[in-house]
C-alpha positions as a Markdown table, in Angstrom:
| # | Residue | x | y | z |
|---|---|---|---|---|
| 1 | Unk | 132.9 | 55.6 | 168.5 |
| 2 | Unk | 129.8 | 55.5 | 166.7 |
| 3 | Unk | 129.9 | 53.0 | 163.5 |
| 4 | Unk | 129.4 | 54.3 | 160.1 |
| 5 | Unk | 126.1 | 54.4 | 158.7 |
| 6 | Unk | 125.3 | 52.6 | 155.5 |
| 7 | Unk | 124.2 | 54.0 | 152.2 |
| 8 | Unk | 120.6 | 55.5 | 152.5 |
| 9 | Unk | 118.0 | 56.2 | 150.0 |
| 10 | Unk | 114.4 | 57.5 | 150.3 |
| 11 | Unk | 111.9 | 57.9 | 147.4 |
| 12 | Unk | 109.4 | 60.8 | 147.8 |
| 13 | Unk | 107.1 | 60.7 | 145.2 |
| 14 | Unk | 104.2 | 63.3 | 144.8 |
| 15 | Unk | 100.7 | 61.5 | 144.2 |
| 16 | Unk | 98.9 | 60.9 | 140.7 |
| 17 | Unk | 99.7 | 63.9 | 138.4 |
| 18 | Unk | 102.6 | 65.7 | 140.5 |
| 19 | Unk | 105.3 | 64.4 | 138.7 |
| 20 | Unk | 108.5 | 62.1 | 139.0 |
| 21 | Unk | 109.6 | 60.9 | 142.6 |
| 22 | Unk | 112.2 | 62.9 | 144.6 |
| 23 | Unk | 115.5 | 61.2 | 146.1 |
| 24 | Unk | 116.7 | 62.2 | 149.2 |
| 25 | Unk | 120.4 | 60.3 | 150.2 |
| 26 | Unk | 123.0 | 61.4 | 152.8 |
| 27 | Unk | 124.9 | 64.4 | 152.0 |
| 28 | Unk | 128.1 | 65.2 | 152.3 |
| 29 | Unk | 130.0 | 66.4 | 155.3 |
| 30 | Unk | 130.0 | 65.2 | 159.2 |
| 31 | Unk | 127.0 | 65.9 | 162.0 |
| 32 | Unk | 128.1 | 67.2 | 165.5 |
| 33 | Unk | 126.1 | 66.6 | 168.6 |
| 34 | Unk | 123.2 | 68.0 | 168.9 |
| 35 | Unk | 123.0 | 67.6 | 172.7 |
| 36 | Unk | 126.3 | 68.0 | 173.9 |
| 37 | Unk | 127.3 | 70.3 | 176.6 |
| 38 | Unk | 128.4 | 73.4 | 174.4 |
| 39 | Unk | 125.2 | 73.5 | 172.2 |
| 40 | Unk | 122.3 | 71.6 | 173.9 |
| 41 | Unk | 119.1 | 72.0 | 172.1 |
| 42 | Unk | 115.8 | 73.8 | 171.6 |
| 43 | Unk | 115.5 | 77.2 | 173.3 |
| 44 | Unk | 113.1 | 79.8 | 174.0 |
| 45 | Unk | 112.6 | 83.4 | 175.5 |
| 46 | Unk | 110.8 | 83.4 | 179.1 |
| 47 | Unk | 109.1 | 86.6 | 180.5 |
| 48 | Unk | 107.9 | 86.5 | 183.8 |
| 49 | Unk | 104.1 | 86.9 | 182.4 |
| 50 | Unk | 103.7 | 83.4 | 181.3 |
| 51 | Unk | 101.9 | 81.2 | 183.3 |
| 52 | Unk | 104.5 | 78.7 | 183.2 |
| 53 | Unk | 103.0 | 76.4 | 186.0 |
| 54 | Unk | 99.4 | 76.3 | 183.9 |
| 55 | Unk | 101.2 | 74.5 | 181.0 |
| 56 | Unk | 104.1 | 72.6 | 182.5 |
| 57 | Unk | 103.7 | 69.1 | 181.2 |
| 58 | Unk | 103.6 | 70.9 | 177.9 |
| 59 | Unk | 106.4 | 73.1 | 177.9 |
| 60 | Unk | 108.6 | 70.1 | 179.4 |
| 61 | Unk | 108.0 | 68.1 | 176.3 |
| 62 | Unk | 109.8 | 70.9 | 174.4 |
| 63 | Unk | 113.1 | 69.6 | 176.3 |
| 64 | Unk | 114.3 | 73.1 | 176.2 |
| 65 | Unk | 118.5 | 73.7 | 176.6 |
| 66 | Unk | 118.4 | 77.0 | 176.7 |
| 67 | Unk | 116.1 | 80.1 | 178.1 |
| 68 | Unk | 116.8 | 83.8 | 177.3 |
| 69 | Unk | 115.3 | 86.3 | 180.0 |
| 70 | Unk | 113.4 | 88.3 | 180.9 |
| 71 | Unk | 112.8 | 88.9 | 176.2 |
| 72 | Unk | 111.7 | 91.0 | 174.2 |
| 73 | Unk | 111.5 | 94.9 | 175.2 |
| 74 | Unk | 110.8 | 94.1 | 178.7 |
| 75 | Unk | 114.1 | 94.8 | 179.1 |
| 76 | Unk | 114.4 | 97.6 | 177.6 |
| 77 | Unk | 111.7 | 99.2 | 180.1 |
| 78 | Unk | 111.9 | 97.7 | 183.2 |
| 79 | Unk | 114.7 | 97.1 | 185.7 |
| 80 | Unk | 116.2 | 93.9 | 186.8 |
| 81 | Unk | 114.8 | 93.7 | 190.2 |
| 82 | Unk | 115.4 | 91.1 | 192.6 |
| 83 | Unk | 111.9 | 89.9 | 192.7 |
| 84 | Unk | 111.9 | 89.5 | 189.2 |
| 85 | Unk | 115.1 | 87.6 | 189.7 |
| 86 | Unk | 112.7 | 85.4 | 192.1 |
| 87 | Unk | 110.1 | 84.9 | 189.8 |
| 88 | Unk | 112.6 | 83.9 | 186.9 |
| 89 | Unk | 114.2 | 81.4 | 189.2 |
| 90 | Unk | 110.7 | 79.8 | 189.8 |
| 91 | Unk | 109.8 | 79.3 | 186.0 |
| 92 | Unk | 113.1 | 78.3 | 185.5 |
| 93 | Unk | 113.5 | 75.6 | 188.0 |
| 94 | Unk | 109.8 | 73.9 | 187.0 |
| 95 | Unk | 111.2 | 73.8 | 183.6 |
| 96 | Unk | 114.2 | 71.9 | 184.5 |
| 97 | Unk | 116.9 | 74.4 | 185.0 |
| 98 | Unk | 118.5 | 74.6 | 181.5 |
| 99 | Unk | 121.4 | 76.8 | 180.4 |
| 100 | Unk | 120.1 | 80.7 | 181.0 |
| 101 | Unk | 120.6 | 84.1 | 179.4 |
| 102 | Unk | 119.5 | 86.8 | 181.5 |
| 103 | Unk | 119.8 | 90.5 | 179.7 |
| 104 | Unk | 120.6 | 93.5 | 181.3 |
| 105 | Unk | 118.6 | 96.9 | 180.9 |
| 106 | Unk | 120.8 | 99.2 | 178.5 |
| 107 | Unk | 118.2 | 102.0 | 177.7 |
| 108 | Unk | 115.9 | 104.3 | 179.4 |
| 109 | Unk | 114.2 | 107.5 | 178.6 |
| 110 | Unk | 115.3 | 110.7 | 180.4 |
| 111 | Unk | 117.8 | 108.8 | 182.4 |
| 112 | Unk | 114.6 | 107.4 | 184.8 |
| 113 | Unk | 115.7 | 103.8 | 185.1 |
| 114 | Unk | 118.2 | 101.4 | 186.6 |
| 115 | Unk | 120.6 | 101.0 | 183.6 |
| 116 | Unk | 123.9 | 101.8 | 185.3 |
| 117 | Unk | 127.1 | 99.2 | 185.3 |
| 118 | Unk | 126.0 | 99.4 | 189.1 |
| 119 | Unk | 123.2 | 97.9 | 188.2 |
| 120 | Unk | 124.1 | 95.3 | 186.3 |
| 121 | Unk | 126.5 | 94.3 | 188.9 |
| 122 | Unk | 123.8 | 94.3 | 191.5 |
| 123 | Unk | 121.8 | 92.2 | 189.3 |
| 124 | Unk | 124.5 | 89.7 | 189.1 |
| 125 | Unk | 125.1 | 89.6 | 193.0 |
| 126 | Unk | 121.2 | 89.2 | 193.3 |
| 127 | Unk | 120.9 | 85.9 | 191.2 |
| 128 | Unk | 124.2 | 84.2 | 192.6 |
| 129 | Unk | 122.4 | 84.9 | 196.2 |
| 130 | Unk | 118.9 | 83.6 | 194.4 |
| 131 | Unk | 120.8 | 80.5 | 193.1 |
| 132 | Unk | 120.3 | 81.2 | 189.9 |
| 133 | Unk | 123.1 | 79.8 | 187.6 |
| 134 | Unk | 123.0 | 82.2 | 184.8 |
| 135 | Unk | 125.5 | 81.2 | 181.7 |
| 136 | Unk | 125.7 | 84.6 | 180.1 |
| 137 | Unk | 124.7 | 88.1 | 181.2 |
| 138 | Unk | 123.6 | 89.7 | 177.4 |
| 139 | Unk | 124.1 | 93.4 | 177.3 |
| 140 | Unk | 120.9 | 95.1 | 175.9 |
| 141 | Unk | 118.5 | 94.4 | 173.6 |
| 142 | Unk | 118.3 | 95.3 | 169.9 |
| 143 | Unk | 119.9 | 98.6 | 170.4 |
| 144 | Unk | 120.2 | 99.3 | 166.6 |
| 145 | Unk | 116.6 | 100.3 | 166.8 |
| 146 | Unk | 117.1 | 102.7 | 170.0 |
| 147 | Unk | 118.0 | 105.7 | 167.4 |
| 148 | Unk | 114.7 | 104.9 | 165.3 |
| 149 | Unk | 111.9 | 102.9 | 167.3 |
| 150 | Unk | 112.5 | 104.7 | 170.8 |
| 151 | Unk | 113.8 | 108.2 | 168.9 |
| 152 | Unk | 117.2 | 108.3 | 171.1 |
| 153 | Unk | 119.7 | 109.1 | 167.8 |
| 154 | Unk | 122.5 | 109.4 | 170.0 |
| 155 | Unk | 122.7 | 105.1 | 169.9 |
| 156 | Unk | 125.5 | 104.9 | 167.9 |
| 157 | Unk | 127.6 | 101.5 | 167.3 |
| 158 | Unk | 130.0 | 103.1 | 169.6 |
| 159 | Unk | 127.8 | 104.2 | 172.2 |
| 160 | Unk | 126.7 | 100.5 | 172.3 |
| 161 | Unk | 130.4 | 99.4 | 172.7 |
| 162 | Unk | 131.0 | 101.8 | 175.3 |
| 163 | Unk | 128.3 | 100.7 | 177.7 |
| 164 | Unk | 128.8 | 97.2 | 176.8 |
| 165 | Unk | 132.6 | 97.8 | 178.1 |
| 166 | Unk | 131.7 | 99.5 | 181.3 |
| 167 | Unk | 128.2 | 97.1 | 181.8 |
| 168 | Unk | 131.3 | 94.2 | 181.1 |
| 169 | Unk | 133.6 | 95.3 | 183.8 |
| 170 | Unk | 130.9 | 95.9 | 186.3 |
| 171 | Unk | 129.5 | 92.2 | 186.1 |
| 172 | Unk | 133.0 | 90.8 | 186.0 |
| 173 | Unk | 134.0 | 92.7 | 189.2 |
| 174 | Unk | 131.0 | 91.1 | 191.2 |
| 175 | Unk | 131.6 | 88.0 | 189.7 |
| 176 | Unk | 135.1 | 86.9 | 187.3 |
| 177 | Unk | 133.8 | 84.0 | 186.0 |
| 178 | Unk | 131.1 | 85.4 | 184.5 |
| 179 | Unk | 130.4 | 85.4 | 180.5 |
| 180 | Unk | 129.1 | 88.2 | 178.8 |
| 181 | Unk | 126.8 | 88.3 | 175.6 |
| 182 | Unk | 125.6 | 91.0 | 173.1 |
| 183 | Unk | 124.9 | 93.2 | 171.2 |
| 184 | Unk | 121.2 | 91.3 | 170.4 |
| 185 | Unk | 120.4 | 93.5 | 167.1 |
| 186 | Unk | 117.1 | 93.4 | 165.7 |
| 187 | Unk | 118.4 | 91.8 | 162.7 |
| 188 | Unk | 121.9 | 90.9 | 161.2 |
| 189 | Unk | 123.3 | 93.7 | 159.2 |
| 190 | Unk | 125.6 | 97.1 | 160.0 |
| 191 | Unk | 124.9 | 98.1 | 163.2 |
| 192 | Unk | 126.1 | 94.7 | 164.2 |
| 193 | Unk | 128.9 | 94.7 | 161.8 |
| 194 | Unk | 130.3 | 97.9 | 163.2 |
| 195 | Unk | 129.6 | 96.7 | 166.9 |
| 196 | Unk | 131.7 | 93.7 | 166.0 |
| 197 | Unk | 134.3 | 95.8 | 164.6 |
| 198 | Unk | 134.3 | 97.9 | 167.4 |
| 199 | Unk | 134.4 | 95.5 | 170.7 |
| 200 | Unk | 134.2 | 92.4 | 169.2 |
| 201 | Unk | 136.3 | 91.5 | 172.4 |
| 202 | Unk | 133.7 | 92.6 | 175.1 |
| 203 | Unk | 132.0 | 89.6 | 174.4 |
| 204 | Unk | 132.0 | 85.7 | 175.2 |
| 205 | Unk | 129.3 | 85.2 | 172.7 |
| 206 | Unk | 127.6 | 86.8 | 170.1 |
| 207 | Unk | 124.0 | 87.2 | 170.0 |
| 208 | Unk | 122.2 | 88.7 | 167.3 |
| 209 | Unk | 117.8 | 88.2 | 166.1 |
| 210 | Unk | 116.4 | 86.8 | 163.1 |
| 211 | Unk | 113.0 | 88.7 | 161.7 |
| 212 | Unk | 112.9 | 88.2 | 158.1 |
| 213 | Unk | 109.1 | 89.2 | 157.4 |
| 214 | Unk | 106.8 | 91.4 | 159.0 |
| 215 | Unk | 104.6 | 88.8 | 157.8 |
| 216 | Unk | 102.9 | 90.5 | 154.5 |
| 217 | Unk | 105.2 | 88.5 | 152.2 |
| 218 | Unk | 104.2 | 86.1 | 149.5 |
| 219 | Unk | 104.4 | 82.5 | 151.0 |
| 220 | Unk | 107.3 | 81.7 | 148.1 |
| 221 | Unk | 109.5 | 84.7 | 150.0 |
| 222 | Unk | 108.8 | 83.7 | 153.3 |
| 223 | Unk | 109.5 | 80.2 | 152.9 |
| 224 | Unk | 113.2 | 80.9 | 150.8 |
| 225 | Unk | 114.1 | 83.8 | 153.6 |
| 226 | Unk | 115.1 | 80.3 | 155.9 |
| 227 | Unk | 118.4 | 80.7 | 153.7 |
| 228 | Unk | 118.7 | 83.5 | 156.1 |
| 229 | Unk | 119.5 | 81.3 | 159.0 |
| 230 | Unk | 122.8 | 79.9 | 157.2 |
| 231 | Unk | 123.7 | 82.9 | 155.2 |
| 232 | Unk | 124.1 | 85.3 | 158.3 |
| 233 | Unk | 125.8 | 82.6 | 160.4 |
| 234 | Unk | 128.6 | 82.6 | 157.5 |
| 235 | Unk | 128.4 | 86.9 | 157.1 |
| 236 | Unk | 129.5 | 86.7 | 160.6 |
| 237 | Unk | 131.8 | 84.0 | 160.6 |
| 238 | Unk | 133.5 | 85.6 | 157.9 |
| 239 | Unk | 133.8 | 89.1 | 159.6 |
| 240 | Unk | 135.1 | 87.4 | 162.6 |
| 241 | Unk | 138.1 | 85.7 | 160.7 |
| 242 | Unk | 138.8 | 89.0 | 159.3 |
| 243 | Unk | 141.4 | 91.4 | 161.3 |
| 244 | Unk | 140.0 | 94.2 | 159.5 |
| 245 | Unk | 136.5 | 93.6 | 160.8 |
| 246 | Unk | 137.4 | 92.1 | 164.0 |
| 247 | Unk | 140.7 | 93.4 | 165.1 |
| 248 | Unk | 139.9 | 93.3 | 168.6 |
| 249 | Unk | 139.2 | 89.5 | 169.0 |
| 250 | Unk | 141.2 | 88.0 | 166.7 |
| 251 | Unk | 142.5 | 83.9 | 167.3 |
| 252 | Unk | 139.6 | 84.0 | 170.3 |
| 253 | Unk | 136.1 | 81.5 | 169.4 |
| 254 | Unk | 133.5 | 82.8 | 168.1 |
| 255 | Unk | 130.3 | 81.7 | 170.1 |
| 256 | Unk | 127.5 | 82.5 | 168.2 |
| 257 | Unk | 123.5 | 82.6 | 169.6 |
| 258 | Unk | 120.3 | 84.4 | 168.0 |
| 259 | Unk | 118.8 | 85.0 | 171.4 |
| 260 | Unk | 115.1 | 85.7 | 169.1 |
| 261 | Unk | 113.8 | 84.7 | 165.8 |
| 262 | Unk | 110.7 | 84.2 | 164.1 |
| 263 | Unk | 109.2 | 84.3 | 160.4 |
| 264 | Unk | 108.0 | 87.8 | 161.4 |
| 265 | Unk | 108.6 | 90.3 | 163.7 |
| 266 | Unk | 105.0 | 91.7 | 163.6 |
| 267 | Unk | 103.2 | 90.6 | 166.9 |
| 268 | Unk | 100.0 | 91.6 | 165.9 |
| 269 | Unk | 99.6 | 89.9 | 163.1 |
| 270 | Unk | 99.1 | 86.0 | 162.6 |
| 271 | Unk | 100.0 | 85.0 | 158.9 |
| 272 | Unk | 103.6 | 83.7 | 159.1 |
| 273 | Unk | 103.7 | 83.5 | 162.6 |
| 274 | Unk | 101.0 | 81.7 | 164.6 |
| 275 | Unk | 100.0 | 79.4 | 161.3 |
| 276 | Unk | 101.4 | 76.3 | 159.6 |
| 277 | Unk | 103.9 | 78.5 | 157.9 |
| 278 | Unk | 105.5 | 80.4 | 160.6 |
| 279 | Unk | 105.8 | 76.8 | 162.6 |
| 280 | Unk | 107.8 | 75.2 | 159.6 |
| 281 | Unk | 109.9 | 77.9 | 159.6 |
| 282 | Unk | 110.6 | 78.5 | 162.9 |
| 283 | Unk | 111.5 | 74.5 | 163.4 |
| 284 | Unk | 113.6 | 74.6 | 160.1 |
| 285 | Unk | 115.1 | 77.7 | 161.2 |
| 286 | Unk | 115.7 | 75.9 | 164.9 |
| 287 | Unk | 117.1 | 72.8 | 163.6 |
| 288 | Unk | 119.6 | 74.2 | 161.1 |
| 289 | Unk | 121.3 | 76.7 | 163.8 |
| 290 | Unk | 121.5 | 73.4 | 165.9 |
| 291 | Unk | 123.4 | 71.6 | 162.8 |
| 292 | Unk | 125.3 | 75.1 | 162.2 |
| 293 | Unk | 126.6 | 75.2 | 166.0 |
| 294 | Unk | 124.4 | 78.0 | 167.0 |
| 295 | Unk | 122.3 | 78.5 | 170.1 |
| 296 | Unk | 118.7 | 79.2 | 169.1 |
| 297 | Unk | 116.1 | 80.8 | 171.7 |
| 298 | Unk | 112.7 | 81.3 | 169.6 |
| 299 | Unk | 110.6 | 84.0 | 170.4 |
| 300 | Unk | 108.8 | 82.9 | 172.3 |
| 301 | Unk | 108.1 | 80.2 | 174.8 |
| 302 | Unk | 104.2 | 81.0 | 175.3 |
| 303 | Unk | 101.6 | 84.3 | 175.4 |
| 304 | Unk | 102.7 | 86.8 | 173.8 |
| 305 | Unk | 100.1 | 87.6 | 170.7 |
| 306 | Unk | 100.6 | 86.1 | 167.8 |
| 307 | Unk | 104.0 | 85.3 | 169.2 |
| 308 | Unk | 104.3 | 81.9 | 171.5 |
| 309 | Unk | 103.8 | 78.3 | 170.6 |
| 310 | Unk | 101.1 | 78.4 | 173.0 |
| 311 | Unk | 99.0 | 81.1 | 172.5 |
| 312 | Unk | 97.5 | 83.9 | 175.4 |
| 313 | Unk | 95.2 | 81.0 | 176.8 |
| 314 | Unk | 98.1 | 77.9 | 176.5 |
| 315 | Unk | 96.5 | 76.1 | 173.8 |
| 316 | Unk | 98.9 | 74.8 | 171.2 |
| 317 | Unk | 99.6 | 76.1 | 168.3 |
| 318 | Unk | 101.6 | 74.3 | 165.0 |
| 319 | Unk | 104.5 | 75.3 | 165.9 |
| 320 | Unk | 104.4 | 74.2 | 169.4 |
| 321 | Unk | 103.6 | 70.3 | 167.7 |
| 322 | Unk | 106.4 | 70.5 | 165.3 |
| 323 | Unk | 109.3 | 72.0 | 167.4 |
| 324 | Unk | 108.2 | 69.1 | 170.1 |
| 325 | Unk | 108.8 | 66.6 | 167.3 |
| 326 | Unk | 112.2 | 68.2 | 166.1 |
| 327 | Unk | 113.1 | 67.9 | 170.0 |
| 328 | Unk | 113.6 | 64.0 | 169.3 |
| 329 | Unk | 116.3 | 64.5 | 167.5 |
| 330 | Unk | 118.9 | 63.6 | 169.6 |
| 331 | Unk | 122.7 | 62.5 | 169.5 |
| 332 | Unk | 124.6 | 63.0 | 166.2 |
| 333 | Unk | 123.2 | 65.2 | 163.4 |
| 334 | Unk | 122.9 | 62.9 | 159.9 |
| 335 | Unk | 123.2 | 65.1 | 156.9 |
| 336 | Unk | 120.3 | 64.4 | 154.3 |
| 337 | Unk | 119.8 | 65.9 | 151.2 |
| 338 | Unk | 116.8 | 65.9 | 148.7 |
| 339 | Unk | 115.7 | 67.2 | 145.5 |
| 340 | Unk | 112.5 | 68.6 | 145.9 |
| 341 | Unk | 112.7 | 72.0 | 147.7 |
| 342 | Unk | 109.4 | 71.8 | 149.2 |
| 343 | Unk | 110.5 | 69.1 | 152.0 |
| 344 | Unk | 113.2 | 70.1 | 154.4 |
| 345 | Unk | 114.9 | 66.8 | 155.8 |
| 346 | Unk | 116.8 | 66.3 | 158.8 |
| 347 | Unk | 118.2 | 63.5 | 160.9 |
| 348 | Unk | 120.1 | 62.1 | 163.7 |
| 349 | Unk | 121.4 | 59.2 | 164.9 |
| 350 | Unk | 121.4 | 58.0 | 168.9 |
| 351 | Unk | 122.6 | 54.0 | 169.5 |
| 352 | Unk | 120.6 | 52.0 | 168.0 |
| 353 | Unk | 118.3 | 54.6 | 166.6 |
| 354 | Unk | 118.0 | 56.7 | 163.3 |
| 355 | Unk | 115.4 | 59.1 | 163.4 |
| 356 | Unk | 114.1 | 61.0 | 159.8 |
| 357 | Unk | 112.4 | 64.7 | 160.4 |
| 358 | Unk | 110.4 | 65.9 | 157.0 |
| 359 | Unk | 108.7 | 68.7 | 156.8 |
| 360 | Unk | 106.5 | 69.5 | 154.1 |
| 361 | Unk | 106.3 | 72.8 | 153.1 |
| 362 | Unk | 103.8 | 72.5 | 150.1 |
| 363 | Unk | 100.5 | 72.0 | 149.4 |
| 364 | Unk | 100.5 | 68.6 | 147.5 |
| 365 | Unk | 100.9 | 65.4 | 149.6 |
| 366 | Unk | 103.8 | 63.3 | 149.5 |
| 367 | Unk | 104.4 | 59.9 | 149.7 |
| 368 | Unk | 107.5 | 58.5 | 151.3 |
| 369 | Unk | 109.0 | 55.1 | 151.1 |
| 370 | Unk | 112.2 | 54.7 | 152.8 |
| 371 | Unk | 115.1 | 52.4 | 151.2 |
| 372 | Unk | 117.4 | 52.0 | 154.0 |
| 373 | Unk | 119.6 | 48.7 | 154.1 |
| 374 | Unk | 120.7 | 48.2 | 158.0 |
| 375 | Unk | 117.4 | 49.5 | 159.4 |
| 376 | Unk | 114.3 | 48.7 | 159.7 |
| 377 | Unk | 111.3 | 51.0 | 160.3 |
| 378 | Unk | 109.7 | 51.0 | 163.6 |
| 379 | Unk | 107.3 | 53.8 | 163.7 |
| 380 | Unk | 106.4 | 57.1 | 162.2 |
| 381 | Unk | 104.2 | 60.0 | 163.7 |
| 382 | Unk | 103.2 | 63.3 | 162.1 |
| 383 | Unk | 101.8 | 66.5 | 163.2 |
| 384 | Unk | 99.2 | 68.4 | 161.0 |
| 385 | Unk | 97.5 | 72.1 | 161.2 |
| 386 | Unk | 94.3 | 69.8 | 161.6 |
| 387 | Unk | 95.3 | 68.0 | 164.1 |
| 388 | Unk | 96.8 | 70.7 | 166.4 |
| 389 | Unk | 93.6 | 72.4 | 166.1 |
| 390 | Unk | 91.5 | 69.3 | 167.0 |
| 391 | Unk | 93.8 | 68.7 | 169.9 |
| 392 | Unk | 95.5 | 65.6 | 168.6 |
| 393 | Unk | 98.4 | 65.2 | 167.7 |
| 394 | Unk | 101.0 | 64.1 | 166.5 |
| 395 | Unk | 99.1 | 61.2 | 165.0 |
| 396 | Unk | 100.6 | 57.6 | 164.2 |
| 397 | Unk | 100.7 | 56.5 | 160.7 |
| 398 | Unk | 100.3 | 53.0 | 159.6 |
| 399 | Unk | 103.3 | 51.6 | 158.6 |
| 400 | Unk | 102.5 | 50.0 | 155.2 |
| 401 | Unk | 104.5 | 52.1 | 153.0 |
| 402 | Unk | 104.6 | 54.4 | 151.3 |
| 403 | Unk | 104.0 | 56.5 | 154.6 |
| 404 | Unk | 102.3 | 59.7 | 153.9 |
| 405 | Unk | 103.7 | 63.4 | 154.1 |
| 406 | Unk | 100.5 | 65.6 | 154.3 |
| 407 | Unk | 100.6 | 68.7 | 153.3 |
| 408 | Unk | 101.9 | 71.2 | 155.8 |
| 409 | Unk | 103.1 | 69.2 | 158.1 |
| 410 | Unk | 105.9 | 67.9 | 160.0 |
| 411 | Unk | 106.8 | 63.8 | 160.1 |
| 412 | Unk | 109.4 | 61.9 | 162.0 |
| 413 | Unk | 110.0 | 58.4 | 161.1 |
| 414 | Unk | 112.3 | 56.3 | 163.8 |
| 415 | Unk | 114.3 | 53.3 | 162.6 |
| 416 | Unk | 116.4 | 50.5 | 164.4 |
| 417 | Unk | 119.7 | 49.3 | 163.7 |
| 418 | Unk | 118.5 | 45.7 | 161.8 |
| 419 | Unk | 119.8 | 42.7 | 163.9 |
């Protein structure tokens, strides 16, 4: 059993003119582990176009638990061939083999396409022959936006349940100890309400995606949208305890995952999703569905636009330094709270280690002195816009406190249990 830790206070104070210092201390409630079998950690989408191999060591320092596959539309307008099923099980076993989430096609146009419950069965014959291990077969992708995006009104909330039901029986008659996943909406809100309400039952977890911004808001929206993360984990929550909005599934689990999410949905454009901002968000958004008990898989691993935390060529971006930072965060969640809204705090214990995440939001810089009886401090890195772009990061910072929270940026501080 892990021993209780002591009281702990930091001091975050703004530099000359910005005011009185801010106080972060432990907050109430217990962690969980962030790294146990049922949750794991980090995740990402895959799709078979990213040259996984050309950026290995980098992707591996990511520590990713989970992939989702193949993401995005590609499934939605291709079909889930075997030698796709090959390819997947290449990328997937260079990057370690970690928990998988493999979708199934659900629509096509005109009927051309291999979308039938056949199908899906096939495709689950096809990877147990591959070797692929595959943890849940998700049904679809974001069909609440079949009626309007892809101009096929007939998508209905029950349409959806109905092909999730047949697409459900199909895979569970090629293989029964299968776990199915869905419905993947674009976005929390009625479609998925009514799927729940409708077939809550068909699946072993729920999946939904997380868009807030198409990036054109202000930077004050887009960074207070992250109470999006915890406000739609409790919606659902909510409806799932209900009988009147679940009454198929009720006294099962609910397993939730958000199989995508970003700061923006809008590929094309880079504010709020390649930039400092959209990497904050995207780590804060990571870290508290880990601390909430929900699988993450941000969209997306690498190349894909303005999407990816490597961009089309596999150099870094911020987000790809600051999610590889919150990836040391290991063992039991620490709840921290502070009074400043412009610094997001998160930590974790593991043995003999206590390790302090910060995140800066702001444009002022910070600096942090740590008042932690029981510990002392041991080292303290931190990743910058700069720094990503110069190709060196994270960078150490000297330990004479106070220790420094530039702006934009993302710090962890490590600390060992005091002799």
């Amino acid at each position: 059993m892990r021993r209780a830790l002591p009281a702990l206070t930091f001091a975050l104070a703004a530099l000359a003119g910005a005011g009185r210092a801010v106080n972060v201390t432990p907050a109430p409630g217990e962690g969980r582990p962030l790294d146990g079998p049922l949750l794991g950690g980090p995740g990402f989408n895959l799709g078979n176009w990213m040259p996984v191999v050309e950026a290995l060591p980098e992707l591996r320092a990511l520590r990713p638990a989970l992939l989702r596959w193949p993401g995005g539309n590609i499934g939605d307008e291709n079909d889930l061939t075997r030698a796709a099923l090959q390819t997947l099980k290449t990328n997937w076993t260079l990057l370690g083999q970690p928990d998988l989430i493999v979708q199934t096609r659900v629509f096509t146009r005109g009927g051309v396409g291999r979308a039938a419950p056949g199908d899906a069965a096939q495709a689950v014959r096809d990877a147990r022959e591959l070797g692929l291990r595959v943890a849940y077969w998700e049904i679809g992708n974001e069909p609440d936006l079949y009626a309007t995006n892809r101009n096929d009104p007939g998508w209905t909330p029950a349409k959806y349940c109905a092909t999730a039901r047949a697409q459900r029986a199909a895979i569970l008659a090629a293989d029964p100890q299968a776990r199915i996943a869905g419905p993947a909406t674009s976005n929390p809100g009625a479609f998925l309400d009514e799927v729940l309400r409708g077939c809550a039952d068909a699946f072993d977890l729920v999946t939904y995606h997380l868009y807030p911004t198409d990036g054109g808001a202000t930077d004050e929206a887009a960074l207070a949208s992250i109470e999006r993360v915890t406000g739609s984990v409790a919606h659902l929550r909510g409806l799932w305890a209900d009988p009147a909005t679940n009454p198929t599934a009720q006294g099962r689990p609910l397993n939730l995952a958000v199989t995508e999410f970003a700061l923006s949905w809008r590929t094309d454009r880079a504010r709020h999703l390649s930039d400092a901002l959209g990497g904050l968000w995207a780590t804060e958004a990571t870290l508290r569905f880990l601390e909430a008990g929900v699988r993450p898989a941000y969209f997306a691993l690498m190349g894909v636009g303005n999407h990816g935390l490597l961009d089309d060529a596999a150099f870094p971006r911020f987000g790809y330094g600051a999610l590889r930072e919150a990836a040391q965060l290991r063992g039991q969640s620490f709840p921290v709270t502070g009074d400043d809204p412009r610094v997001w705090l998160h930590a974790a214990t593991d043995g003999d280690r206590l390790t302090l995440l910060a995140l800066n939001t702001g444009a002022a810089t910070l600096p942090l002195t740590p008042q932690l009886d029981g510990w002392q401090l041991i080292g303290a890195k931190t990743v910058t816009p700069a720094g990503v772009d110069a190709d060196r990061f994270p960078t150490a910072l000297n330990l004479t406190l106070p220790l420094t929270l530039a702006p934009q940026s993302v710090t962890r501080v490590v600390f060992r249990r005091a002799p």
